[in-house]
C-alpha positions, 0 to 999 in steps of 0.5 A, a space after each residue: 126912053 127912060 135911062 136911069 143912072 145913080 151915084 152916090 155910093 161908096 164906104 162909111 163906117 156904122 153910124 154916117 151918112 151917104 146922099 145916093 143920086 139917080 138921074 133920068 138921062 132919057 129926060 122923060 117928064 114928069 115921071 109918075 112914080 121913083 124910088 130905091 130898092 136894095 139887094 144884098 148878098 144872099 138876100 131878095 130885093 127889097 123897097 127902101 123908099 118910094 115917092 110920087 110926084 104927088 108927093 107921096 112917100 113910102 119907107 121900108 120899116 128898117 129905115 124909117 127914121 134915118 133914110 129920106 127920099 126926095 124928088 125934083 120933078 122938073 129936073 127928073 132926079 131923084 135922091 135918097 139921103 142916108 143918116 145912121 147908118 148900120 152895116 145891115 144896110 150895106 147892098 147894092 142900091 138900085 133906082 126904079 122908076 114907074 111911067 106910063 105903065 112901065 117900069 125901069 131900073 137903074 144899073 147899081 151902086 153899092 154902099 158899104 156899112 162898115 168899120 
């Protein structure tokens, strides 16, 4: 029921920014919980951001500071917009959302840090 699909990615020197997107094309309402994971090579998947339909958020401690997640409810899109950034973030970005006590995974896009 929930299909998640993101956009966003692409290549950009140390230091710039990405605005990575994710929408729900199932049209799920109000879906409890979103966020991006990221997995890069050679590395385990790791949570970036998190954020509920409360309004609650969560950060990884790498991008405390230079990463905000944000989340339209009605509309069932989540976005990730990405300051500062270093070539350590370069991975495969993944939206994730939880609903209804399932968990669901977008397909990825890959964001490239580098000069």
């Amino acid at each position: 029921q929930v299909h998640l699909v993101e956009s966003g990615g692409g290549l950009v020197q140390p230091g710039g920014s990405l605005r990575l997107s994710c929408i729900d094309s199932g049209r799920s309402p109000d879906i409890h919980m979103m966020g991006w994971y990221r997995q890069a090579p050679g590395k385990q998947r790791e949570m970036v951001a998190l954020r509920s339909n409360v309004g609650s958020t969560n950060y990884v401690d790498s991008v405390k500071g230079r990463f905000t997640i944000s989340m339209n409810n009605a509309e069932n899109t989540l976005n990730l917009q990405m300051n500062s950034l270093k070539p350590e973030d370069t991975a495969v970005y993944y939206c994730w959302a939880w609903h209804l006590g399932n968990e669901y995974w977008g397909q990825g896009t890959q964001v490239t840090v580098s000069s």
